[in-house]
PDBQT receptor file of N, H, CA, C and O in Angstrom, charges set to zero:
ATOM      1  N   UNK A   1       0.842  -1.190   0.000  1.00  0.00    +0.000 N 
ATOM      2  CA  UNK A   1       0.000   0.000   0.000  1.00  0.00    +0.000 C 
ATOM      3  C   UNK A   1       0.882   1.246   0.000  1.00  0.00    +0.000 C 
ATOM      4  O   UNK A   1       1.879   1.347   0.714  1.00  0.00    +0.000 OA
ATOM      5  N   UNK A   2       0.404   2.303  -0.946  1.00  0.00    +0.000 N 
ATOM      6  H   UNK A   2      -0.406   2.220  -1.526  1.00  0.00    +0.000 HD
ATOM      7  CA  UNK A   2       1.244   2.945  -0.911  1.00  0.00    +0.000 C 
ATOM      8  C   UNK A   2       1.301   4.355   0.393  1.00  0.00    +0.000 C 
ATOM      9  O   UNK A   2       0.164   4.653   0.756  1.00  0.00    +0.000 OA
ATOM     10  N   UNK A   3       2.109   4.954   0.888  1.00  0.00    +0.000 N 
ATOM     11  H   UNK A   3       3.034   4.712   0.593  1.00  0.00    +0.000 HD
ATOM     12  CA  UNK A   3       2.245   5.744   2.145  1.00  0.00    +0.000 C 
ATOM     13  C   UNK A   3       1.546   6.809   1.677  1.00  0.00    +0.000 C 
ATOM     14  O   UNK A   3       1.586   7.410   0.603  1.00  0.00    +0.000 OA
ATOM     15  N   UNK A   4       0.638   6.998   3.062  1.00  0.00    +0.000 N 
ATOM     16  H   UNK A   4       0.606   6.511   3.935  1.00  0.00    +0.000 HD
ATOM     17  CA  UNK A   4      -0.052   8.231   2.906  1.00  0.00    +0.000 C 
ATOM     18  C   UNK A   4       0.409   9.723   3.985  1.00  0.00    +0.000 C 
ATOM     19  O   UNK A   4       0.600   9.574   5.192  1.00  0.00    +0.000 OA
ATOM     20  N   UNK A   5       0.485  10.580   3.552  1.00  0.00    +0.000 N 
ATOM     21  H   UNK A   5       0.330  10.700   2.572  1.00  0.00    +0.000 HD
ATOM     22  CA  UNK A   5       0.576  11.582   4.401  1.00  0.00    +0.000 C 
ATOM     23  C   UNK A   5      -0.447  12.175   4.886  1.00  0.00    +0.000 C 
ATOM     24  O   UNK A   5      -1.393  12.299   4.109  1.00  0.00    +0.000 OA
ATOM     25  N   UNK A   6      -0.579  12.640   6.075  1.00  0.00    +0.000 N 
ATOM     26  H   UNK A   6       0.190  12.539   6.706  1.00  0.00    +0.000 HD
ATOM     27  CA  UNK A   6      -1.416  14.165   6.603  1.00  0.00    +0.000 C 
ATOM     28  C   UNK A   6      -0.878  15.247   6.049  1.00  0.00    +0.000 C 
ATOM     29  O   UNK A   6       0.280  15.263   5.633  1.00  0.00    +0.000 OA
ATOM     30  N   UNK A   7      -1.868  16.478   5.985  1.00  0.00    +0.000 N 
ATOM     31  H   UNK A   7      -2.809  16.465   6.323  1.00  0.00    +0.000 HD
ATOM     32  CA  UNK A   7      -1.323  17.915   6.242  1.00  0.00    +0.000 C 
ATOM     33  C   UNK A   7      -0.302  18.372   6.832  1.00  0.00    +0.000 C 
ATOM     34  O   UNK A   7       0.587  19.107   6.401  1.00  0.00    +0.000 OA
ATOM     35  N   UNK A   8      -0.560  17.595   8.541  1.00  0.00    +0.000 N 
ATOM     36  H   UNK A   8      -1.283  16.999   8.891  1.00  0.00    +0.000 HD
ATOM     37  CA  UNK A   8       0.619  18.178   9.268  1.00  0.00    +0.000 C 
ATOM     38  C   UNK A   8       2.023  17.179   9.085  1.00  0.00    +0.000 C 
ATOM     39  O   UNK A   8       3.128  17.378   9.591  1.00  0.00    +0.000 OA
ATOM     40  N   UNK A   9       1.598  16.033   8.185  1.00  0.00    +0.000 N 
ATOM     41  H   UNK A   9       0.701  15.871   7.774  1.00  0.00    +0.000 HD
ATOM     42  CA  UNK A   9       2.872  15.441   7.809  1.00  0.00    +0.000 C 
ATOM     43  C   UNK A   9       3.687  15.736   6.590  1.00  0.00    +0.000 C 
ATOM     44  O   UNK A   9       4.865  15.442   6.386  1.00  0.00    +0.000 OA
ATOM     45  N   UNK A  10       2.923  16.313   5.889  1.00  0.00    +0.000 N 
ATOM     46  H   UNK A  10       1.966  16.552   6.055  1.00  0.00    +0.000 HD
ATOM     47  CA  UNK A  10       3.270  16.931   4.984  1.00  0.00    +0.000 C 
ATOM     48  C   UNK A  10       3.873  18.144   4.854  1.00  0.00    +0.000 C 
ATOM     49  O   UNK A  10       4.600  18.441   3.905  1.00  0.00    +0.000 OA
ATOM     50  N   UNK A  11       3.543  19.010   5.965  1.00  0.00    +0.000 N 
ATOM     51  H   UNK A  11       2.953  18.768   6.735  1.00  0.00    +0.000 HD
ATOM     52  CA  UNK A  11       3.847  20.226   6.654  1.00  0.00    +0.000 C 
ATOM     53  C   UNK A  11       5.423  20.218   7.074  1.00  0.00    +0.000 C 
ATOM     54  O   UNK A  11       6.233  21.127   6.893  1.00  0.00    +0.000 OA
ATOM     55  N   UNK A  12       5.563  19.400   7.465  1.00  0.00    +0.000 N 
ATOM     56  H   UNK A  12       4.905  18.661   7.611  1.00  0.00    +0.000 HD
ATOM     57  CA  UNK A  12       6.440  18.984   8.423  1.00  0.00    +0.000 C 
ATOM     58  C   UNK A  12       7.817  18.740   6.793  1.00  0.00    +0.000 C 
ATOM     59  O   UNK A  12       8.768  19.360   6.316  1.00  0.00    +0.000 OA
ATOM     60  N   UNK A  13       7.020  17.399   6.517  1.00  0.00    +0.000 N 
ATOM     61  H   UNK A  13       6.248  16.896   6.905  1.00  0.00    +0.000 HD
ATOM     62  CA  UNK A  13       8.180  17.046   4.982  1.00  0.00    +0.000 C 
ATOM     63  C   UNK A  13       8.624  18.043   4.254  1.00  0.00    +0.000 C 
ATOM     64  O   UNK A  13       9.842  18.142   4.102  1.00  0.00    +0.000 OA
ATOM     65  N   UNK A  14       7.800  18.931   3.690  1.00  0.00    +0.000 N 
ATOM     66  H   UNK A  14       6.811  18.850   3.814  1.00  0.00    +0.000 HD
ATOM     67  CA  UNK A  14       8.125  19.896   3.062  1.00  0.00    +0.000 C 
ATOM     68  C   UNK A  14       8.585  21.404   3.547  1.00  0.00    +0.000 C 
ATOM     69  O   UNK A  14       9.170  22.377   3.071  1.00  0.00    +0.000 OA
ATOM     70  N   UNK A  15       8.075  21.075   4.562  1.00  0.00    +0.000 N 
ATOM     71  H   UNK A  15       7.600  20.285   4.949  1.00  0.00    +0.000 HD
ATOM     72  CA  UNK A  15       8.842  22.483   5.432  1.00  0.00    +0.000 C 
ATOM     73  C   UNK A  15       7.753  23.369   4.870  1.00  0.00    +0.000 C 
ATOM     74  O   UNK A  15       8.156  23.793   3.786  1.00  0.00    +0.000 OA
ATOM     75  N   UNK A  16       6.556  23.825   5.142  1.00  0.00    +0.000 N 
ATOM     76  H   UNK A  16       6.229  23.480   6.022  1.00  0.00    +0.000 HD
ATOM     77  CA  UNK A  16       5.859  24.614   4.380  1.00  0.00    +0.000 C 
ATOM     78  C   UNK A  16       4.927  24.765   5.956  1.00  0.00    +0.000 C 
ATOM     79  O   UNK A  16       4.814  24.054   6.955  1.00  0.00    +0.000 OA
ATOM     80  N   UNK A  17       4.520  25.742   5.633  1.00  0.00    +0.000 N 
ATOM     81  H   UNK A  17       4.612  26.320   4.822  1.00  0.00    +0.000 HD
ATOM     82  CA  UNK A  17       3.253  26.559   6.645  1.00  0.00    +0.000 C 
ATOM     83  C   UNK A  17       1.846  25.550   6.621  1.00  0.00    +0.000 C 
ATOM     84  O   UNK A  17       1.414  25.439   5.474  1.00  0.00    +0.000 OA
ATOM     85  N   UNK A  18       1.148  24.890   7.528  1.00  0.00    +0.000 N 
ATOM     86  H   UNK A  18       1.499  24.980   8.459  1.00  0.00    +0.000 HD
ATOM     87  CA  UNK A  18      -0.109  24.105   7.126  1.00  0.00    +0.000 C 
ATOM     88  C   UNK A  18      -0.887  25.271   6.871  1.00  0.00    +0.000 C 
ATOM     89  O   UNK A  18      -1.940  24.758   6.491  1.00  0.00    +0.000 OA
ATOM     90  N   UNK A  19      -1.064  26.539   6.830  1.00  0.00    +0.000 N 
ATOM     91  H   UNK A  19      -0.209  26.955   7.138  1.00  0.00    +0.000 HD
ATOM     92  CA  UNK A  19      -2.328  27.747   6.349  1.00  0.00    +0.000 C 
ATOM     93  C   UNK A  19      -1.912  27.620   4.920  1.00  0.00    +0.000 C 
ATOM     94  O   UNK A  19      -2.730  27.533   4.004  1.00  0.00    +0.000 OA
ATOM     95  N   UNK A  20      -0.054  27.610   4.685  1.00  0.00    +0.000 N 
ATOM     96  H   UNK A  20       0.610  27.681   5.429  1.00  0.00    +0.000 HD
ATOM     97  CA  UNK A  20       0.456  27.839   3.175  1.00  0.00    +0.000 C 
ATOM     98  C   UNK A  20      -0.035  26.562   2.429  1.00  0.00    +0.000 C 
ATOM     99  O   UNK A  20      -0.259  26.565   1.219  1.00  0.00    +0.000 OA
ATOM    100  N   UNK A  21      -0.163  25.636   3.106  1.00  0.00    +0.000 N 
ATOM    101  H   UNK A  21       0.019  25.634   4.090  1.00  0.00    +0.000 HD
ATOM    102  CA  UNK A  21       0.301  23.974   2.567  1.00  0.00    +0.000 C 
ATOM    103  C   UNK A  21      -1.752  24.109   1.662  1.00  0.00    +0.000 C 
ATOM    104  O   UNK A  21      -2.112  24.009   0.489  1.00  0.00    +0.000 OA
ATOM    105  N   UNK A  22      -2.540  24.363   2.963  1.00  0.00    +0.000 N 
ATOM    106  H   UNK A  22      -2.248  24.445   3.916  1.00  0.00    +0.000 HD
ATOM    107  CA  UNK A  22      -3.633  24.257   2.595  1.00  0.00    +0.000 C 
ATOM    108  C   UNK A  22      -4.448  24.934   1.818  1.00  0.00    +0.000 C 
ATOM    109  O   UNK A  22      -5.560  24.529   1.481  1.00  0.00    +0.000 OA
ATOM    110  N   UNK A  23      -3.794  26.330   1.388  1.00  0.00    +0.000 N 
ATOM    111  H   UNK A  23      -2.890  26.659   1.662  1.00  0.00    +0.000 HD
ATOM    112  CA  UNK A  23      -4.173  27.228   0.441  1.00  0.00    +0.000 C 
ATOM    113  C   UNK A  23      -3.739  26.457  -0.965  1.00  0.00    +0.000 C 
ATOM    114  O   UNK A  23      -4.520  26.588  -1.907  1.00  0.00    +0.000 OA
ATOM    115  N   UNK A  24      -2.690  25.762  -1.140  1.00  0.00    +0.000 N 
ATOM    116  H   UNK A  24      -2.056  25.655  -0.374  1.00  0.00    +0.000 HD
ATOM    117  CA  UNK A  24      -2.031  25.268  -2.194  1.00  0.00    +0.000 C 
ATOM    118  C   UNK A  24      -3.119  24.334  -2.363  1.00  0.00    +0.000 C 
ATOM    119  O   UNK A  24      -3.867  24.550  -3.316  1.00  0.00    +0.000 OA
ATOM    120  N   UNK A  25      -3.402  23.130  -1.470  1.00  0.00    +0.000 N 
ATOM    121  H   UNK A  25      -2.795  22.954  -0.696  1.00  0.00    +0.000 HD
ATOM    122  CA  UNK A  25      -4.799  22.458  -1.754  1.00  0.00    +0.000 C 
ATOM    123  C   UNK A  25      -6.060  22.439  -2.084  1.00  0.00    +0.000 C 
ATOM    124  O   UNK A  25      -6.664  21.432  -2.454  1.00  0.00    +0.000 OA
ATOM    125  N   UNK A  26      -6.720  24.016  -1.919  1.00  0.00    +0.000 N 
ATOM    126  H   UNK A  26      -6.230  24.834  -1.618  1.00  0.00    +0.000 HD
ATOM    127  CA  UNK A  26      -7.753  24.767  -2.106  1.00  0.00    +0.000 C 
ATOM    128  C   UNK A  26      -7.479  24.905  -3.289  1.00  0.00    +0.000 C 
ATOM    129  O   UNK A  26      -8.337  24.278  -3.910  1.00  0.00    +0.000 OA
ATOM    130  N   UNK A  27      -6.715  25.404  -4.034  1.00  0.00    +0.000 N 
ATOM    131  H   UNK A  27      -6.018  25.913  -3.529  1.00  0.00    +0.000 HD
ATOM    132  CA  UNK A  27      -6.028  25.982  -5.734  1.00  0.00    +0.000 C 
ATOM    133  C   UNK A  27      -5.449  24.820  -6.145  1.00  0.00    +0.000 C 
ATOM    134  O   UNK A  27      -4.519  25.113  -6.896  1.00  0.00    +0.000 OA
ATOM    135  N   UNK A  28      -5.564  23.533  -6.000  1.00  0.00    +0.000 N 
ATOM    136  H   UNK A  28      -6.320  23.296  -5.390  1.00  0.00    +0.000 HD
ATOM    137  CA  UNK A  28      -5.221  22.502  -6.622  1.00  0.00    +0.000 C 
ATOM    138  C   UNK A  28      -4.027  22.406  -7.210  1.00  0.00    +0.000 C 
ATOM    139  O   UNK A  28      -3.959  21.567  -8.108  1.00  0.00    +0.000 OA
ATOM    140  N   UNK A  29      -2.736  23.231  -6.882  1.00  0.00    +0.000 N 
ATOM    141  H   UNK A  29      -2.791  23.913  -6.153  1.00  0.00    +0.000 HD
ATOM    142  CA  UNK A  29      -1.404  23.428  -6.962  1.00  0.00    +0.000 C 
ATOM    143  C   UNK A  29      -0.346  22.245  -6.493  1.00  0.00    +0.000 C 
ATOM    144  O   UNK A  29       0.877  22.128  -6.580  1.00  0.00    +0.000 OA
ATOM    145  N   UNK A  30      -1.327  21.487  -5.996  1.00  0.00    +0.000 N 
ATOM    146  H   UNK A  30      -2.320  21.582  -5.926  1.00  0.00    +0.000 HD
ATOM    147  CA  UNK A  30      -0.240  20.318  -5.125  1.00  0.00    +0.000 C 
ATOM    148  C   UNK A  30      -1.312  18.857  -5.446  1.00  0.00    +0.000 C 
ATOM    149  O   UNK A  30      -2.505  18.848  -5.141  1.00  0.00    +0.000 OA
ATOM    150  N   UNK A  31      -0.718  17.891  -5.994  1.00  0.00    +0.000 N 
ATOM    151  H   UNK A  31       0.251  17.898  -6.242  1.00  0.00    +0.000 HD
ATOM    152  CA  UNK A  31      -1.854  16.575  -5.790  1.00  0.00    +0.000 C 
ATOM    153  C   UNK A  31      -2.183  16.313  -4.168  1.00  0.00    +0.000 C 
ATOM    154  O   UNK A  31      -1.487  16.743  -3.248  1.00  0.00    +0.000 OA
ATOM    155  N   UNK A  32      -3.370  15.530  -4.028  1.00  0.00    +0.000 N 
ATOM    156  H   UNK A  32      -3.935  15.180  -4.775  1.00  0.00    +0.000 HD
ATOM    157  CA  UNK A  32      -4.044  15.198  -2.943  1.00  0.00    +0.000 C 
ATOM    158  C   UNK A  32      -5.305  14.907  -2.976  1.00  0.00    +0.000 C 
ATOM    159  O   UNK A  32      -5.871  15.519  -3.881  1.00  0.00    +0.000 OA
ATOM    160  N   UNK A  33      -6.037  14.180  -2.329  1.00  0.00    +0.000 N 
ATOM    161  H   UNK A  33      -5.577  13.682  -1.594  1.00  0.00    +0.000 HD
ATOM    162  CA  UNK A  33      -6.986  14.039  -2.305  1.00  0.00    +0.000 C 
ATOM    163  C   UNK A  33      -7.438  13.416  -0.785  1.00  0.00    +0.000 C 
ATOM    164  O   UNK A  33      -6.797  12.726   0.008  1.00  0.00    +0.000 OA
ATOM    165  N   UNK A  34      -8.883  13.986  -0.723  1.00  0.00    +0.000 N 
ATOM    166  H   UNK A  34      -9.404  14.547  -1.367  1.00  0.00    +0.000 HD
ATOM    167  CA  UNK A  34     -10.212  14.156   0.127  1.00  0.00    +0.000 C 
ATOM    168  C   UNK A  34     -10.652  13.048   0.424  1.00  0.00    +0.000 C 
ATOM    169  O   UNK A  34     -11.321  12.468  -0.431  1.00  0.00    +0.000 OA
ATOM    170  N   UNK A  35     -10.365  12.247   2.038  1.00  0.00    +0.000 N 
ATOM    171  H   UNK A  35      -9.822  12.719   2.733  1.00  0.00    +0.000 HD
ATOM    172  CA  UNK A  35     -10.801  10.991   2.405  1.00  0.00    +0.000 C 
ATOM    173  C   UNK A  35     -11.667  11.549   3.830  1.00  0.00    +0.000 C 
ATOM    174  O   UNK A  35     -11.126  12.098   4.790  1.00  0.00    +0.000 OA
ATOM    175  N   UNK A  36     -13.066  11.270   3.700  1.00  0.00    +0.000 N 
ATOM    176  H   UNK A  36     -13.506  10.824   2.920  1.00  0.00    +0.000 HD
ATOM    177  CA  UNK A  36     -13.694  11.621   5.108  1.00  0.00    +0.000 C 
ATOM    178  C   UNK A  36     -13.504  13.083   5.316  1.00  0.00    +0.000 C 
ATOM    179  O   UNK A  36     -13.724  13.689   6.364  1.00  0.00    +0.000 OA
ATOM    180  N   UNK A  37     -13.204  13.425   4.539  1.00  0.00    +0.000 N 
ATOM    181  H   UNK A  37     -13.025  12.933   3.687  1.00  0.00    +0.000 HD
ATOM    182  CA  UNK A  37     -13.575  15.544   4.821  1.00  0.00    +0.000 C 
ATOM    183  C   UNK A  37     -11.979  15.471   5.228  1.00  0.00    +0.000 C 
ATOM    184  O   UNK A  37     -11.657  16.653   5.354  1.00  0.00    +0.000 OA
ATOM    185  N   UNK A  38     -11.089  14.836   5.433  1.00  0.00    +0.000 N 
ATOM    186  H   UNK A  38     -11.350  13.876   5.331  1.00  0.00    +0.000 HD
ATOM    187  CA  UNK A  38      -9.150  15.128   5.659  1.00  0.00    +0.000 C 
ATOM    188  C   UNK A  38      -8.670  14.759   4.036  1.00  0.00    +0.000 C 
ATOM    189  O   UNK A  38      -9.115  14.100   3.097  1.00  0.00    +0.000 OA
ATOM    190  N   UNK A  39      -7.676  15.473   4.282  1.00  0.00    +0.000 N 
ATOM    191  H   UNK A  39      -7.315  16.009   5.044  1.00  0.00    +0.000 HD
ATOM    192  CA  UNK A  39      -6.977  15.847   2.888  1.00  0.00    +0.000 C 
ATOM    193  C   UNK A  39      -5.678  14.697   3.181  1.00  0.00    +0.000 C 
ATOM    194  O   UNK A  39      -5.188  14.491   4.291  1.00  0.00    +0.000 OA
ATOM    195  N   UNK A  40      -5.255  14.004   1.867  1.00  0.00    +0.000 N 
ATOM    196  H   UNK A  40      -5.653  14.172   0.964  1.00  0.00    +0.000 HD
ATOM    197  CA  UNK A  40      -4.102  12.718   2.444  1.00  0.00    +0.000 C 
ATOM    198  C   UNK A  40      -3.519  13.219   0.826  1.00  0.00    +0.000 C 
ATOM    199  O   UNK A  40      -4.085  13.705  -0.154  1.00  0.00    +0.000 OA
ATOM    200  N   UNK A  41      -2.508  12.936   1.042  1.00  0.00    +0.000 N 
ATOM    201  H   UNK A  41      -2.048  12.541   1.837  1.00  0.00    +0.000 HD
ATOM    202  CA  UNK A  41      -1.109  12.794  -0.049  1.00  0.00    +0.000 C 
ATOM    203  C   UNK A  41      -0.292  11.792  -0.211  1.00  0.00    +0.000 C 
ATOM    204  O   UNK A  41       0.012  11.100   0.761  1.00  0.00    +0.000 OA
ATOM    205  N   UNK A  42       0.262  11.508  -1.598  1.00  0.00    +0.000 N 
ATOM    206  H   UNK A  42       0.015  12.070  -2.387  1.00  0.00    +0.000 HD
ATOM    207  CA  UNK A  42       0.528   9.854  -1.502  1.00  0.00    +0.000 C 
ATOM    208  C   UNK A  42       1.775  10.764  -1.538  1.00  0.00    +0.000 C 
ATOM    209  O   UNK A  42       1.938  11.908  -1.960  1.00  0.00    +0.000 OA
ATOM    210  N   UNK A  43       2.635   9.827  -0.927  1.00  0.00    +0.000 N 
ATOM    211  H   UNK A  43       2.502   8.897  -0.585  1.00  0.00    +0.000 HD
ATOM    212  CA  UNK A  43       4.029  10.787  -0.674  1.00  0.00    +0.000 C 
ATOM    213  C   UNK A  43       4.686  10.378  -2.049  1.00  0.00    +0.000 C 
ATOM    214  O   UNK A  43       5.684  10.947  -2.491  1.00  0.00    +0.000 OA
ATOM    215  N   UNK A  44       4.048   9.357  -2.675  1.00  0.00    +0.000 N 
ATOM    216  H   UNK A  44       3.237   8.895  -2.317  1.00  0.00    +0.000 HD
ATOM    217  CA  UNK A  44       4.906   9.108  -3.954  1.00  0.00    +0.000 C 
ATOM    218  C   UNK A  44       4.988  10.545  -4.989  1.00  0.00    +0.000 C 
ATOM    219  O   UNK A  44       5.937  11.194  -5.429  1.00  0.00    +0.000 OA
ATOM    220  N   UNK A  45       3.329  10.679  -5.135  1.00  0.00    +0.000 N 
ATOM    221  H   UNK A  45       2.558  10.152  -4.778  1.00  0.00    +0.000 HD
ATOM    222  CA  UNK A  45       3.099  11.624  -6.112  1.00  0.00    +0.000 C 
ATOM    223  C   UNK A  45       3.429  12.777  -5.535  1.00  0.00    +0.000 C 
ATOM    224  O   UNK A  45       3.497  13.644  -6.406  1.00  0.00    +0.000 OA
ATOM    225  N   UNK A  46       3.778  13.387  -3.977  1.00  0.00    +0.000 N 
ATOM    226  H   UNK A  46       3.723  12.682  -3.270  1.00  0.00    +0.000 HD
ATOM    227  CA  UNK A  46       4.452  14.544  -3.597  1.00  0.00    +0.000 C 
ATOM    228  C   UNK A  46       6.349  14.424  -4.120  1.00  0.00    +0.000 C 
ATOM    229  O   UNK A  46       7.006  15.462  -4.201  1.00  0.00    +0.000 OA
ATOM    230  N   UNK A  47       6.748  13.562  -4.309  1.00  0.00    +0.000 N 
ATOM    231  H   UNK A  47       6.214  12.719  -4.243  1.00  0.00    +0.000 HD
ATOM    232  CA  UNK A  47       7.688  13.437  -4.564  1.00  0.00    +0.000 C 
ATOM    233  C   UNK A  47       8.160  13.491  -6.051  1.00  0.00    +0.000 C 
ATOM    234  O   UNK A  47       9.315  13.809  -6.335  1.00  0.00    +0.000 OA
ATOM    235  N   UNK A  48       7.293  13.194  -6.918  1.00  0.00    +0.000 N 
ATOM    236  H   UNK A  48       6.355  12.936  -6.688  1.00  0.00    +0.000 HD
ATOM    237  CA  UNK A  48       7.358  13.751  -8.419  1.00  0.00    +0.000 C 
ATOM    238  C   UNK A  48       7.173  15.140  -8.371  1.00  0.00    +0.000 C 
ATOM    239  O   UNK A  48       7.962  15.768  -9.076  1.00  0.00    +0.000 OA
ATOM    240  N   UNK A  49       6.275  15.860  -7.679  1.00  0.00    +0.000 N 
ATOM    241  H   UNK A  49       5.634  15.349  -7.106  1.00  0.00    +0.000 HD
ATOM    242  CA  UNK A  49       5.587  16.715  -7.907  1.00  0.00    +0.000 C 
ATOM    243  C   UNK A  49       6.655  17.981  -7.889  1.00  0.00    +0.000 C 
ATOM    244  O   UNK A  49       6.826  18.904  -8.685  1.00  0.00    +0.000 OA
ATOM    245  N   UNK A  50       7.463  17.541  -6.329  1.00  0.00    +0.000 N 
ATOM    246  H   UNK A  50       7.324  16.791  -5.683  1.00  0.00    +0.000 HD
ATOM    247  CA  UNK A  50       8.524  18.017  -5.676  1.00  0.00    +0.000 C 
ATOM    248  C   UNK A  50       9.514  18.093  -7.146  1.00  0.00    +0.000 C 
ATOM    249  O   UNK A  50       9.745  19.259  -7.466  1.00  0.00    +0.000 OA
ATOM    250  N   UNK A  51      10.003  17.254  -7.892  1.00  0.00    +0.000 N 
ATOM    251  H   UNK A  51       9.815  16.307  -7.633  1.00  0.00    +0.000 HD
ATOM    252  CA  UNK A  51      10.801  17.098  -8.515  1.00  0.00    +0.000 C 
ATOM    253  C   UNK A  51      10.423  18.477  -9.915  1.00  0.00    +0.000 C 
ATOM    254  O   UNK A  51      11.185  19.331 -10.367  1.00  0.00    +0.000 OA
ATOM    255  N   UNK A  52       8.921  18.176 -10.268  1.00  0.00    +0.000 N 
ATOM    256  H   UNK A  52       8.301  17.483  -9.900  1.00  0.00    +0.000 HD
ATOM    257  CA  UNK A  52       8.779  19.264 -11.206  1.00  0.00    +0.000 C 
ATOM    258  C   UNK A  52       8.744  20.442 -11.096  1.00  0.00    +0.000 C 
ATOM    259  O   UNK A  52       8.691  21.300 -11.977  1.00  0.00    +0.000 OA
ATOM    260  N   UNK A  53       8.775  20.553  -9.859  1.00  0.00    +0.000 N 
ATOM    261  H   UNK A  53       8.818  19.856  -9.143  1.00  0.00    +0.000 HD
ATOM    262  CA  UNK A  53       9.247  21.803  -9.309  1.00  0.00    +0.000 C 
ATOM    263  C   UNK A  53      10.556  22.877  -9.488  1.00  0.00    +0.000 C 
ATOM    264  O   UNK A  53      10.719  24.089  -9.343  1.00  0.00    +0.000 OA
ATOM    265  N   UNK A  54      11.429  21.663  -9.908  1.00  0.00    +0.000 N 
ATOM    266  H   UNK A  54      11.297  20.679 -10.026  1.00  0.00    +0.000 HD
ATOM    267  CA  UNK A  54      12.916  22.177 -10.012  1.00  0.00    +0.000 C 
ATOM    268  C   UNK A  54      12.672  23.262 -10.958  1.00  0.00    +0.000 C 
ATOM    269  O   UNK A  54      11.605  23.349 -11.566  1.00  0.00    +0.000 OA
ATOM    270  N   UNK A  55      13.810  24.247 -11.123  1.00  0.00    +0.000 N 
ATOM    271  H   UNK A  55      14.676  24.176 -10.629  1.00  0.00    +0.000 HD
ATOM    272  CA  UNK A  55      13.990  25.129 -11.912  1.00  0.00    +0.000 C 
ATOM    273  C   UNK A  55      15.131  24.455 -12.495  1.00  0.00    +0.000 C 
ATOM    274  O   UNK A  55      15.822  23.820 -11.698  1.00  0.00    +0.000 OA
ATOM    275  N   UNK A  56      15.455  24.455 -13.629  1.00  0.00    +0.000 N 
ATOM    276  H   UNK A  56      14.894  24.971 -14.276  1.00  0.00    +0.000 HD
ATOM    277  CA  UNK A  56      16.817  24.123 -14.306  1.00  0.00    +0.000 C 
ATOM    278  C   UNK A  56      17.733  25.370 -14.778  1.00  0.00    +0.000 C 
ATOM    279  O   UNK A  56      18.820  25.167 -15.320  1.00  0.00    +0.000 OA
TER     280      UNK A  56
């Protein structure tokens, strides 16, 4: 199964603000998705995501 994150675990991974983290989730800027009204992140697809991020 693949690993899921929280907000505040995600918060934490990325070093980001949970008000910043969750505005990004509201604007669909970051993958994630909505289990039971909590927001979960597959750390896989944060980790591509992370990657397209780079600037070259």
């Amino acid at each position: 199964m693949e690993e899921l994150l929280t907000l505040k675990e995600l918060s934490r991974y990325l070093k980001i603000s949970k008000p910043t983290l969750y505005k990004m989730v509201e604007k669909g800027r970051i993958p994630a998705l909505k289990i039971a009204n909590q927001w979960r992140f597959k750390k896989e697809d944060i980790n591509r995501w992370v990657e397209k991020q780079r600037k070259n």
